[in-house]
Each structure stands twice: as structure tokens, then as C-alpha cells.
PDB file of the backbone (N, CA, C, O) and the ligand in Angstrom, with CONECT records:
HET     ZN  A 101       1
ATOM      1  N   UNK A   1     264.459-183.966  98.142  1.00  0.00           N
ATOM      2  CA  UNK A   1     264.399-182.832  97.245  1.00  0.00           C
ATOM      3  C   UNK A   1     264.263-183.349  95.823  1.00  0.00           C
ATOM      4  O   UNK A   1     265.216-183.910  95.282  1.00  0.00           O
ATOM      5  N   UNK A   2     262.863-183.137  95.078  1.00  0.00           N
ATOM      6  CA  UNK A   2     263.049-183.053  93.768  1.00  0.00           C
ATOM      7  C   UNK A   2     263.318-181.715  92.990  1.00  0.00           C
ATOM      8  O   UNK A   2     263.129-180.576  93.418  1.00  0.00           O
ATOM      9  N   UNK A   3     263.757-182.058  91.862  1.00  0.00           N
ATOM     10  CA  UNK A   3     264.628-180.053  91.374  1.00  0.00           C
ATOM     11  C   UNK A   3     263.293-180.148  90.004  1.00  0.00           C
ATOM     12  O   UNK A   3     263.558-180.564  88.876  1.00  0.00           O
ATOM     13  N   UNK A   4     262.074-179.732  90.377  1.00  0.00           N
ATOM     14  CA  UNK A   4     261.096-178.938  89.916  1.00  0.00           C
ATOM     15  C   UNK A   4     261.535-177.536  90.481  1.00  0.00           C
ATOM     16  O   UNK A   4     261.880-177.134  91.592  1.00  0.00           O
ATOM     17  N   UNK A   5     261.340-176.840  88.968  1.00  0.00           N
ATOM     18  CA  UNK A   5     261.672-175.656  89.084  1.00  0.00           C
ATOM     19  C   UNK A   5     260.752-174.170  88.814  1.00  0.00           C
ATOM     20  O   UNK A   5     260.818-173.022  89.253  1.00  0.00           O
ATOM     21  N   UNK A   6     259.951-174.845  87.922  1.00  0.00           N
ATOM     22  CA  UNK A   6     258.735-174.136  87.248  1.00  0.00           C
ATOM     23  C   UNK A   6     257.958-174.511  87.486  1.00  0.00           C
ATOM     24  O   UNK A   6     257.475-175.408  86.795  1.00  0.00           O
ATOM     25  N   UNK A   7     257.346-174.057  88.625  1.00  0.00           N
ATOM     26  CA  UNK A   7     256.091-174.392  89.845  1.00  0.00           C
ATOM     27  C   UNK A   7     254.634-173.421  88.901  1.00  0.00           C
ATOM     28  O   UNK A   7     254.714-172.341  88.316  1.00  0.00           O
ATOM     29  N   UNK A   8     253.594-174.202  89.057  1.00  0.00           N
ATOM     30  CA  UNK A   8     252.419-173.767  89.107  1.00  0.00           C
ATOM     31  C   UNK A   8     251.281-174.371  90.160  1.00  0.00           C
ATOM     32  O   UNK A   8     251.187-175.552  90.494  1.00  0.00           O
ATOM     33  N   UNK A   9     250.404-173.225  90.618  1.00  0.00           N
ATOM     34  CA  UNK A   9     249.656-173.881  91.837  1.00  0.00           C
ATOM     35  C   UNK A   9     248.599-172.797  91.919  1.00  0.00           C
ATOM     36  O   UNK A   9     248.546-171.716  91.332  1.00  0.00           O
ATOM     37  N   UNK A  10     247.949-173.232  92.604  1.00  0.00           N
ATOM     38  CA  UNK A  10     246.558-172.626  93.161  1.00  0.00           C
ATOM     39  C   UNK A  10     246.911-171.835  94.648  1.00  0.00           C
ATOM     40  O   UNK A  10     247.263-172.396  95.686  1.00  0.00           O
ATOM     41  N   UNK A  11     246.713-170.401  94.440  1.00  0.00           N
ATOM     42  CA  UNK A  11     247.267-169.865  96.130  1.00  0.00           C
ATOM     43  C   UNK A  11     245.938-170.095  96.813  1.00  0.00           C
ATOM     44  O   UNK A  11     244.813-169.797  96.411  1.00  0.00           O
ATOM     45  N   UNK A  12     246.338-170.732  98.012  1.00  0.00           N
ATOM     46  CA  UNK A  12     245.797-171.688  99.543  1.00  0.00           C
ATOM     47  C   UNK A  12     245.424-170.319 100.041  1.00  0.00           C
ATOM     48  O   UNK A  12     244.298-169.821 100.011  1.00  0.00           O
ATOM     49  N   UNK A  13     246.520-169.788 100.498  1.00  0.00           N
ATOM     50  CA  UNK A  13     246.248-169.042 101.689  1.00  0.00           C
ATOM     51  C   UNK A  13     247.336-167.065 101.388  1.00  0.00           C
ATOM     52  O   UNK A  13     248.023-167.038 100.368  1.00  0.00           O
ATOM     53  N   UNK A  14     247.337-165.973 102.125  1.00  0.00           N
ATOM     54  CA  UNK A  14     248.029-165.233 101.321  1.00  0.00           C
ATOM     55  C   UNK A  14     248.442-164.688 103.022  1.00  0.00           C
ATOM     56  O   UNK A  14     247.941-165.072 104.078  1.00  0.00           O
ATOM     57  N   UNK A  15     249.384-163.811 102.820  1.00  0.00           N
ATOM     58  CA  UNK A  15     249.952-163.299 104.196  1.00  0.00           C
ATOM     59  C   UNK A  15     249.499-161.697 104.157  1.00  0.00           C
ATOM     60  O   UNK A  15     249.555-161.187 103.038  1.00  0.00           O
ATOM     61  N   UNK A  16     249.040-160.817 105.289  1.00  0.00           N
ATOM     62  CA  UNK A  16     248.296-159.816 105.541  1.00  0.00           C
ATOM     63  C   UNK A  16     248.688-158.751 104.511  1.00  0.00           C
ATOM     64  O   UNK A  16     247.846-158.373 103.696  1.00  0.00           O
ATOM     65  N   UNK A  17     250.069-158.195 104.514  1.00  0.00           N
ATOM     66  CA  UNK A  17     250.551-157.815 103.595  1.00  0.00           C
ATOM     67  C   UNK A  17     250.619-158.244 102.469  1.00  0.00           C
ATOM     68  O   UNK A  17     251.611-157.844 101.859  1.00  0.00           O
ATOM     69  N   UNK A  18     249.837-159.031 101.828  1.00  0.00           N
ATOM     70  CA  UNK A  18     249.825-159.421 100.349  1.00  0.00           C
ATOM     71  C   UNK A  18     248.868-158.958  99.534  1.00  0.00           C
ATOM     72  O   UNK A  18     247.694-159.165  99.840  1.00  0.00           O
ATOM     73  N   UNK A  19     249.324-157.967  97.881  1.00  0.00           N
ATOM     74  CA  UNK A  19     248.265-157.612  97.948  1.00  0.00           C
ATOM     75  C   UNK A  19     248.108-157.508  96.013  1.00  0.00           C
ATOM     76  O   UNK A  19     247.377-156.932  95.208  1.00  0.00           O
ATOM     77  N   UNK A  20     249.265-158.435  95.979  1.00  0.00           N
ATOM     78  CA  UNK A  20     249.112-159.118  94.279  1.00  0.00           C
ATOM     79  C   UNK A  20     248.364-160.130  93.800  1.00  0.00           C
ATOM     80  O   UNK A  20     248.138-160.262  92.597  1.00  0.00           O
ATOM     81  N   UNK A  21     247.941-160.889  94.671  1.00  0.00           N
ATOM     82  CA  UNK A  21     247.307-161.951  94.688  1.00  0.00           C
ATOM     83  C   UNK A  21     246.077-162.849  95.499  1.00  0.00           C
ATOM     84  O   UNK A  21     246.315-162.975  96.700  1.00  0.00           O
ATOM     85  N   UNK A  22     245.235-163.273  95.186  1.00  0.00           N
ATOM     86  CA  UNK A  22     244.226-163.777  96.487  1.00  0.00           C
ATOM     87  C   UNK A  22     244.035-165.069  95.889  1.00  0.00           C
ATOM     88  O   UNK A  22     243.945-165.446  94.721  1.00  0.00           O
ATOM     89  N   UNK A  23     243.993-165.698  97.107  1.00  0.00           N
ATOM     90  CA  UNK A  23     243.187-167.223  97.516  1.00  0.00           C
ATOM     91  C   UNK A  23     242.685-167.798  96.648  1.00  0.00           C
ATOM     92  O   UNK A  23     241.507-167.439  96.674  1.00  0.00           O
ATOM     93  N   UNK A  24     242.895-168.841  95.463  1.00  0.00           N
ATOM     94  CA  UNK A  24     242.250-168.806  94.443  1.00  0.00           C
ATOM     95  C   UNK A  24     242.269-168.764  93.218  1.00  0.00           C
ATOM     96  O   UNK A  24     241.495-169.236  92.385  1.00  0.00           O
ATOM     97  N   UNK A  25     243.511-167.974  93.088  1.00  0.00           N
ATOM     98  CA  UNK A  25     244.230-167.715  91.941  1.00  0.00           C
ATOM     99  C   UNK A  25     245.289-168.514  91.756  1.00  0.00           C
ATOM    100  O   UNK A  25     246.073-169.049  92.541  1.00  0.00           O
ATOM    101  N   UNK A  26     245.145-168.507  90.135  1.00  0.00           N
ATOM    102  CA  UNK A  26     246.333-169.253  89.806  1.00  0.00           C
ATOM    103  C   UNK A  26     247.713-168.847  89.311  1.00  0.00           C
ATOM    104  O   UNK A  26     247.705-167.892  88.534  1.00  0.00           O
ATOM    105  N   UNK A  27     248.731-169.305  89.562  1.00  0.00           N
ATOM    106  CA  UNK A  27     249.991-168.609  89.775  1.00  0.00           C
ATOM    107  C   UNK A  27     251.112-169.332  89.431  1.00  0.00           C
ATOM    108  O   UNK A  27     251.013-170.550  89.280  1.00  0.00           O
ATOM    109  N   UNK A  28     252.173-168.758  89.284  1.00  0.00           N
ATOM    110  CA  UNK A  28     253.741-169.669  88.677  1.00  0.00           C
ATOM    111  C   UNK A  28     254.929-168.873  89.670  1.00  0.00           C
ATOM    112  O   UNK A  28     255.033-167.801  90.267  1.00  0.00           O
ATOM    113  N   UNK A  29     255.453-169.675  89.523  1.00  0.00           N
ATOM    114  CA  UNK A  29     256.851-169.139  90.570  1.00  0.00           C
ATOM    115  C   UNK A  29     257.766-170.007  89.620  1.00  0.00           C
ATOM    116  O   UNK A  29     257.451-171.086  89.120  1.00  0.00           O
ATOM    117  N   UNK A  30     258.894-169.369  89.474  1.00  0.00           N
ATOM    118  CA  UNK A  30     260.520-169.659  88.650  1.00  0.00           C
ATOM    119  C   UNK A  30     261.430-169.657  89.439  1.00  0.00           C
ATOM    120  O   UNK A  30     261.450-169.162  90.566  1.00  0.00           O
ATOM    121  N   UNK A  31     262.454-170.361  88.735  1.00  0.00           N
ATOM    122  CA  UNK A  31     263.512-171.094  89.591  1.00  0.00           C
ATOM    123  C   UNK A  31     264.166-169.908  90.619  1.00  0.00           C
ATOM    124  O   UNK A  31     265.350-170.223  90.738  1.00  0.00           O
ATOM    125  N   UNK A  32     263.952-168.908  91.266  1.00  0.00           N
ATOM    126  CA  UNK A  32     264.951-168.406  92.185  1.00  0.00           C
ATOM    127  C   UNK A  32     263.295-168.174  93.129  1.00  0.00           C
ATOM    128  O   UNK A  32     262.209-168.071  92.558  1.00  0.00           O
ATOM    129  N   UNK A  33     263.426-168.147  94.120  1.00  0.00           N
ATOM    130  CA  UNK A  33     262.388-167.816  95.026  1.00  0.00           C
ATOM    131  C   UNK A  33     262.799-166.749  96.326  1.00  0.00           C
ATOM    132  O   UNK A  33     262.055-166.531  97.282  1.00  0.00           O
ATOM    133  N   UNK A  34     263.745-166.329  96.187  1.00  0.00           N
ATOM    134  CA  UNK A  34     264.162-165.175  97.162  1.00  0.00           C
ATOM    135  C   UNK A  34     265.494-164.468  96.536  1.00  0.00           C
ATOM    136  O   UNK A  34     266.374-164.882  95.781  1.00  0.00           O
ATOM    137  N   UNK A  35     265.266-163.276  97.153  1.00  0.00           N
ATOM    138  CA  UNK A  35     266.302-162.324  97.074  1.00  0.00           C
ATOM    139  C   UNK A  35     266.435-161.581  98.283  1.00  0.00           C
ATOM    140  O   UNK A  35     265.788-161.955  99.261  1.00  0.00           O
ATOM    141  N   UNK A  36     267.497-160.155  98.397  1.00  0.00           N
ATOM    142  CA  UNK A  36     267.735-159.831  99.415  1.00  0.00           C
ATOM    143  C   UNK A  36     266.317-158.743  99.492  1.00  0.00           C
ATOM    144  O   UNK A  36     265.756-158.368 100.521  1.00  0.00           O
ATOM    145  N   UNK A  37     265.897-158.327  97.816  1.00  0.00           N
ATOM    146  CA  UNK A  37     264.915-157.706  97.791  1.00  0.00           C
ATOM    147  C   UNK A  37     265.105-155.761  97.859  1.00  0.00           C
ATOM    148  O   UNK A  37     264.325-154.809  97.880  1.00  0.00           O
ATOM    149  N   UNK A  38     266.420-155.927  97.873  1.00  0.00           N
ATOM    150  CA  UNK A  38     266.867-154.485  98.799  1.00  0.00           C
ATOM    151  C   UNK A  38     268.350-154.348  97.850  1.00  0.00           C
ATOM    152  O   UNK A  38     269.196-154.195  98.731  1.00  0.00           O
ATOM    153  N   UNK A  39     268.927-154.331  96.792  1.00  0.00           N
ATOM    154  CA  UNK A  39     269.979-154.154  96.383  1.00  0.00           C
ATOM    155  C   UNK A  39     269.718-153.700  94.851  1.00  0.00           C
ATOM    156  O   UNK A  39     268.674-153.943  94.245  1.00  0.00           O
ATOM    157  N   UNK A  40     270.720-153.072  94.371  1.00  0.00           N
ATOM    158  CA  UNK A  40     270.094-152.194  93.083  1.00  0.00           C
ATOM    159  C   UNK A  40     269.289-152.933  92.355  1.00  0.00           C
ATOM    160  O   UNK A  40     268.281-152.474  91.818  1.00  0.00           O
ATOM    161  N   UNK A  41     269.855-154.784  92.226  1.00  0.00           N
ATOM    162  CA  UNK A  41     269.303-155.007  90.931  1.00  0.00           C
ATOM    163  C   UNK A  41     268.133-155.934  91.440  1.00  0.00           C
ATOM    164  O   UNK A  41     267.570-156.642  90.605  1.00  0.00           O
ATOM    165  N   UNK A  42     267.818-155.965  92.478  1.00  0.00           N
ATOM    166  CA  UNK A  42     266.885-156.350  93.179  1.00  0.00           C
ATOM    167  C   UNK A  42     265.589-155.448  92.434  1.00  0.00           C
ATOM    168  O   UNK A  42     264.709-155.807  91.651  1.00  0.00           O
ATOM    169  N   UNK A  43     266.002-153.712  93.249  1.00  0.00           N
ATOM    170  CA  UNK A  43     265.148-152.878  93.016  1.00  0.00           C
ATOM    171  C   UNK A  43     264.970-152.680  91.386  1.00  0.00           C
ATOM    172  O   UNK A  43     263.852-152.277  91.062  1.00  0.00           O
ATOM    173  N   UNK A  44     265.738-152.864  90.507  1.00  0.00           N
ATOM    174  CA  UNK A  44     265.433-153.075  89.277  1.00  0.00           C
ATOM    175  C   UNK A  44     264.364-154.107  88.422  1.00  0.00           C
ATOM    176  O   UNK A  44     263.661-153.795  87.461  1.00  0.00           O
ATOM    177  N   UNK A  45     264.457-155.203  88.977  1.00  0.00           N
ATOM    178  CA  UNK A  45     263.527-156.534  89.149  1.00  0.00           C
ATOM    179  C   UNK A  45     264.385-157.223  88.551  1.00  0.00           C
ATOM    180  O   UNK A  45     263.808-157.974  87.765  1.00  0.00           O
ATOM    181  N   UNK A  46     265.747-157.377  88.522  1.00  0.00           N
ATOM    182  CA  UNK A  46     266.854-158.147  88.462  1.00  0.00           C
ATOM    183  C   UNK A  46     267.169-159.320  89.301  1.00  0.00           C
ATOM    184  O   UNK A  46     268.287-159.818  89.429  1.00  0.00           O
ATOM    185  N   UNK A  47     265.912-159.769  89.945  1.00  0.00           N
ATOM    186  CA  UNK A  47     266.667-160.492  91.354  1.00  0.00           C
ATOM    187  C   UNK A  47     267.642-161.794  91.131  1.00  0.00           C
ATOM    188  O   UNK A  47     268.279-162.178  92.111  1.00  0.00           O
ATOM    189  N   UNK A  48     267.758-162.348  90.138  1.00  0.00           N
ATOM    190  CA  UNK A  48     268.544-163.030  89.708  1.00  0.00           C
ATOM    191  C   UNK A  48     269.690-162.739  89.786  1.00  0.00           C
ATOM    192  O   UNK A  48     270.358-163.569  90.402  1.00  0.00           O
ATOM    193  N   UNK A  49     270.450-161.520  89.252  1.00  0.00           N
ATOM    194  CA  UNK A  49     271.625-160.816  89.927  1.00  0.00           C
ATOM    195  C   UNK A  49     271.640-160.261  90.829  1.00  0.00           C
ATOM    196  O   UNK A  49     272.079-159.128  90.630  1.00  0.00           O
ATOM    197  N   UNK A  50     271.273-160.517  92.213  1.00  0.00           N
ATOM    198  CA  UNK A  50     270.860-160.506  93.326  1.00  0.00           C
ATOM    199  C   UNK A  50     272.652-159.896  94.221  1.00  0.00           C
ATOM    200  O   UNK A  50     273.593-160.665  94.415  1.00  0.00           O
ATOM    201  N   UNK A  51     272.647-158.875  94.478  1.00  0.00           N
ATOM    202  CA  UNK A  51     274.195-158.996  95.211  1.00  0.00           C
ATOM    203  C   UNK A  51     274.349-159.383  95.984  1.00  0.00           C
ATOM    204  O   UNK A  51     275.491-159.826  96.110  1.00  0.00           O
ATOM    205  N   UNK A  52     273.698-159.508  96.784  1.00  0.00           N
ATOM    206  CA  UNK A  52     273.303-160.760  97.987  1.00  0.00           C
ATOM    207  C   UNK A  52     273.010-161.889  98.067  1.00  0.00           C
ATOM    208  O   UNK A  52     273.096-162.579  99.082  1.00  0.00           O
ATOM    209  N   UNK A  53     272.515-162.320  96.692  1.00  0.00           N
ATOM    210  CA  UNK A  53     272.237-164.100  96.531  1.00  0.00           C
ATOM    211  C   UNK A  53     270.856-164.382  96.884  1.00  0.00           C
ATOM    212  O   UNK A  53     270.200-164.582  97.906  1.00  0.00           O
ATOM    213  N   UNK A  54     270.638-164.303  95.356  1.00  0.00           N
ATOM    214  CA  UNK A  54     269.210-165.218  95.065  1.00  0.00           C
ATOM    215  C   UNK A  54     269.291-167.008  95.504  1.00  0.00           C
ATOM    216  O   UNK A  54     270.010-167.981  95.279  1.00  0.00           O
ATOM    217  N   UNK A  55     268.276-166.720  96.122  1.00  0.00           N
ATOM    218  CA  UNK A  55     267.814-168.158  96.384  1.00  0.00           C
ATOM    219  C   UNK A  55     266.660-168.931  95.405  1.00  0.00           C
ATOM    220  O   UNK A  55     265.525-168.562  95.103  1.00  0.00           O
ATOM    221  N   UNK A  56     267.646-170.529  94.918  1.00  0.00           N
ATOM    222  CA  UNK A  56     266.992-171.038  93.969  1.00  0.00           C
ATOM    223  C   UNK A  56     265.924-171.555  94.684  1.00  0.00           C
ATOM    224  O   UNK A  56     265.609-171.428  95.867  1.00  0.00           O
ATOM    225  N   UNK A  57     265.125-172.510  93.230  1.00  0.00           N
ATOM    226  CA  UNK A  57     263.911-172.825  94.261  1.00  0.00           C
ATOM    227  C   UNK A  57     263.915-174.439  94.729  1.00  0.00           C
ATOM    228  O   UNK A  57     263.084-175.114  95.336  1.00  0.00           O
ATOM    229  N   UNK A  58     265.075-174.706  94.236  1.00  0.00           N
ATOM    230  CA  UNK A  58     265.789-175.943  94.976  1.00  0.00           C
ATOM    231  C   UNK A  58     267.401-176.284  94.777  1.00  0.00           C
ATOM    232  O   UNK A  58     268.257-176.086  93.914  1.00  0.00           O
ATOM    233  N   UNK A  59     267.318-176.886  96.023  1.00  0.00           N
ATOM    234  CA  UNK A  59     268.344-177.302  96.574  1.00  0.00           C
ATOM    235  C   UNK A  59     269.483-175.692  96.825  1.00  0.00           C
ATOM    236  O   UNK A  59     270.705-175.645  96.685  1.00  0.00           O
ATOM    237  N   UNK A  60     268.743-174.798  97.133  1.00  0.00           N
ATOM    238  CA  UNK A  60     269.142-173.373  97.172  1.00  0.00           C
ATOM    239  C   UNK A  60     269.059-173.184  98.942  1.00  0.00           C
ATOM    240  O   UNK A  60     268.059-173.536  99.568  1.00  0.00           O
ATOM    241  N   UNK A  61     270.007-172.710  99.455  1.00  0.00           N
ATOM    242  CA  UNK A  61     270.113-171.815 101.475  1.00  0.00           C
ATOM    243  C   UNK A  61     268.902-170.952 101.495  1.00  0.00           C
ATOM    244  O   UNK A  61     268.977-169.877 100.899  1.00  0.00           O
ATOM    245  N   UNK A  62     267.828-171.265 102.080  1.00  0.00           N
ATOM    246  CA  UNK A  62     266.853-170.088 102.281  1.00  0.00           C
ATOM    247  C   UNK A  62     267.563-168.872 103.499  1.00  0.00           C
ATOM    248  O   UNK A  62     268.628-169.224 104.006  1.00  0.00           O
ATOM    249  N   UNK A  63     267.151-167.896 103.812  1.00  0.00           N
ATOM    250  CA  UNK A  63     267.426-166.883 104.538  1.00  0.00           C
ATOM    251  C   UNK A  63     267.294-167.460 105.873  1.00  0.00           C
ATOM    252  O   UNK A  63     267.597-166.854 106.901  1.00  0.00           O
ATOM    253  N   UNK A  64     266.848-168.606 105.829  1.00  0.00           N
ATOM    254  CA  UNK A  64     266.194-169.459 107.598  1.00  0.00           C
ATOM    255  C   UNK A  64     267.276-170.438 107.826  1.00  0.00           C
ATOM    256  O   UNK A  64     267.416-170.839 108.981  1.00  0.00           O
ATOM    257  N   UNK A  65     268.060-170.883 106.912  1.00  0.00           N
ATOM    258  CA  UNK A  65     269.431-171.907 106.732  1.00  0.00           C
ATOM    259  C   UNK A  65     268.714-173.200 106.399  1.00  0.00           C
ATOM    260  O   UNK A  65     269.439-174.174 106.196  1.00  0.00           O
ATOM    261  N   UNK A  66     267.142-173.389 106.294  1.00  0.00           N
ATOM    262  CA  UNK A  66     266.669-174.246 105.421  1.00  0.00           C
ATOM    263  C   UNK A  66     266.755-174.481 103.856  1.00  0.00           C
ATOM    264  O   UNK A  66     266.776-173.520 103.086  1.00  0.00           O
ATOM    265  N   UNK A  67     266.795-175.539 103.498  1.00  0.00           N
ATOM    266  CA  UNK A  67     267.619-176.257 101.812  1.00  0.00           C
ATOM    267  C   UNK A  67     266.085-176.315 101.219  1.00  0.00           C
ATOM    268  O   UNK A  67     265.148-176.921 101.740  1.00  0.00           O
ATOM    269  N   UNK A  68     266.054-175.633 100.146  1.00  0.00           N
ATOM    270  CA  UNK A  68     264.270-174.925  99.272  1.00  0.00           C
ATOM    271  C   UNK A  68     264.549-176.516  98.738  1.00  0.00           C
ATOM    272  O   UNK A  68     265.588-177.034  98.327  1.00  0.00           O
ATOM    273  N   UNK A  69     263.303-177.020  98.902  1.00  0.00           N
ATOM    274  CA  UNK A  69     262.780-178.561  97.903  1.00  0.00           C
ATOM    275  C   UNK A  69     262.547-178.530  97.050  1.00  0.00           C
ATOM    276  O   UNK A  69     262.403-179.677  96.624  1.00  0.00           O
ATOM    277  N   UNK A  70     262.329-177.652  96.182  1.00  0.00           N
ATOM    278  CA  UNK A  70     261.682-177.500  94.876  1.00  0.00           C
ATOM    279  C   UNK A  70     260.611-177.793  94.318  1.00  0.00           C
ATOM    280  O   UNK A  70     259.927-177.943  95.331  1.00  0.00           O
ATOM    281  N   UNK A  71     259.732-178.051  93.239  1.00  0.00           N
ATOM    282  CA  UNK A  71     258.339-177.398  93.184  1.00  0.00           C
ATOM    283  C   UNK A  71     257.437-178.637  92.635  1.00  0.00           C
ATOM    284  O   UNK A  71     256.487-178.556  91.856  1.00  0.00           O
ATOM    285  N   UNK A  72     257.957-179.757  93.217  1.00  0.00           N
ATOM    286  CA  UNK A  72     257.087-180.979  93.400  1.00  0.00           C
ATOM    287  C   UNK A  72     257.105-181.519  94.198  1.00  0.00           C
ATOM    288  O   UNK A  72     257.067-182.749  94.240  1.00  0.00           O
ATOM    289  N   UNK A  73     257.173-180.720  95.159  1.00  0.00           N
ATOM    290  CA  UNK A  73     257.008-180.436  96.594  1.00  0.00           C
ATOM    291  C   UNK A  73     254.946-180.368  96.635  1.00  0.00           C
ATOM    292  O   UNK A  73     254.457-180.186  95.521  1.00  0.00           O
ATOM    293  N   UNK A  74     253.924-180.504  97.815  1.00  0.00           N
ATOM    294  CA  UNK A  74     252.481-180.181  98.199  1.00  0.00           C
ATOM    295  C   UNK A  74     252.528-178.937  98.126  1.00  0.00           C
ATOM    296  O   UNK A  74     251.717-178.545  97.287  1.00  0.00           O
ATOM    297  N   UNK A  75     253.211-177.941  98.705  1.00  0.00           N
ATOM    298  CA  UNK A  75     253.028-176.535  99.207  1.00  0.00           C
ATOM    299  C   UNK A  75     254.565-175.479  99.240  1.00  0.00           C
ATOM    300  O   UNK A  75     255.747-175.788  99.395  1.00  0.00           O
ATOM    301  N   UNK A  76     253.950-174.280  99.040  1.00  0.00           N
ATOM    302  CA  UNK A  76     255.416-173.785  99.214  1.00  0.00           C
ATOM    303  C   UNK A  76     255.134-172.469  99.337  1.00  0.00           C
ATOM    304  O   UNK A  76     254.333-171.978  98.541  1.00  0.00           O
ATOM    305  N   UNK A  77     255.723-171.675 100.328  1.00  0.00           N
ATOM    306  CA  UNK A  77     255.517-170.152 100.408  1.00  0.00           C
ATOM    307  C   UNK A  77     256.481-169.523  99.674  1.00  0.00           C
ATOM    308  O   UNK A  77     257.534-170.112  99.429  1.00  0.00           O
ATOM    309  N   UNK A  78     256.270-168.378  99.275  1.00  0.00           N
ATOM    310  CA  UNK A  78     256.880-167.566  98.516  1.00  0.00           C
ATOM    311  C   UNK A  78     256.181-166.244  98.562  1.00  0.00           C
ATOM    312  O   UNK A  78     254.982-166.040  98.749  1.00  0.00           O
ATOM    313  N   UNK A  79     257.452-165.103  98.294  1.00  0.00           N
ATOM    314  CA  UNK A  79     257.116-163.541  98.521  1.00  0.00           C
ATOM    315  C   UNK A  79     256.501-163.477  97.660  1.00  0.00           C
ATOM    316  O   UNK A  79     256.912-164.098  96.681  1.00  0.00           O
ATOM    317  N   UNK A  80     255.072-162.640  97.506  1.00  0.00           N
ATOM    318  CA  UNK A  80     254.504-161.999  96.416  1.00  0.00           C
ATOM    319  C   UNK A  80     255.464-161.570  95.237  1.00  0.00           C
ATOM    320  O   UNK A  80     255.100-161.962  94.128  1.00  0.00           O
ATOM    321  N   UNK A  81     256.434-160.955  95.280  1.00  0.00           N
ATOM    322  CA  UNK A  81     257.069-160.140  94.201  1.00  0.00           C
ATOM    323  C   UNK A  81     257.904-161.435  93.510  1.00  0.00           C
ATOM    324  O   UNK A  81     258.617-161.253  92.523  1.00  0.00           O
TER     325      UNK A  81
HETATM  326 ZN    ZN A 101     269.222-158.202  95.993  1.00  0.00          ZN2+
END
């Protein structure tokens, strides 16, 4: 795990439901990379105060019980939002 945190990259590939972004584009992701997505301050775009626990984008518990590598890392998925 390196603790890159402020990822920029070129999106590879996008998942069916995705519909902020396409193949191609260039993009940034910040240090928390998940939320529960579903809690007030979630729905606020708070996900950082996450009542459920934002997941950093390293060395952070993903929702899978996998440990996030952080963003000098080759590749990395992440939710559109
Ligand atoms: Zn939440």
C-alpha cells in the first residue's frame, strides 16, 4: 500500500449503470472512495461524514473486507458519485 490520495486517471472501462462519465475521460477521485451512500449526509453530498463510515482511499476496510491501496496503485474502481 502506497497512501496516494489524490488520484487522477484516464477511465478504462465504466459499469452499465454509469452515466457521469465515459471511457476516455479524464477524472480525479479524493481521499474517501466509498460511503454507505444512503444516510442523511451521504444524501446531502457529505460523504465524508458518512454515519456509516466513509471509506478512505487507502489503507481504509472496503465494504468487501478488502484494505483500499491507494492511488499509486495501476487501476482502481470507484462509484461514479
Ligand atoms: Zn452515508
Amino acid at each position: 500500500m502506497v497512501p496516494g490520495h489524490e488520484i487522477v486517471g484516464i477511465v478504462t472501462a465504466v459499469g452499465s449503470n454509469v452515466s457521469s462519465f465515459q471511457k476516455g475521460e479524464r477524472v480525479g477521485v479524493g481521499c474517501i472512495v466509498g460511503s454507505c451512500r444512503d444516510c442523511e449526509y451521504c444524501d446531502d453530498g457529505k460523504e465524508n461524514y458518512c454515519a456509516n463510515r466513509a471509506v478512505t482511499t487507502y489503507n481504509g476496510v472496503d465494504v468487501d473486507g478488502t484494505v483500499t491501496q491507494g492511488g499509486y496503485s495501476s487501476y482502481i474502481v470507484v462509484h461514479q458519485r
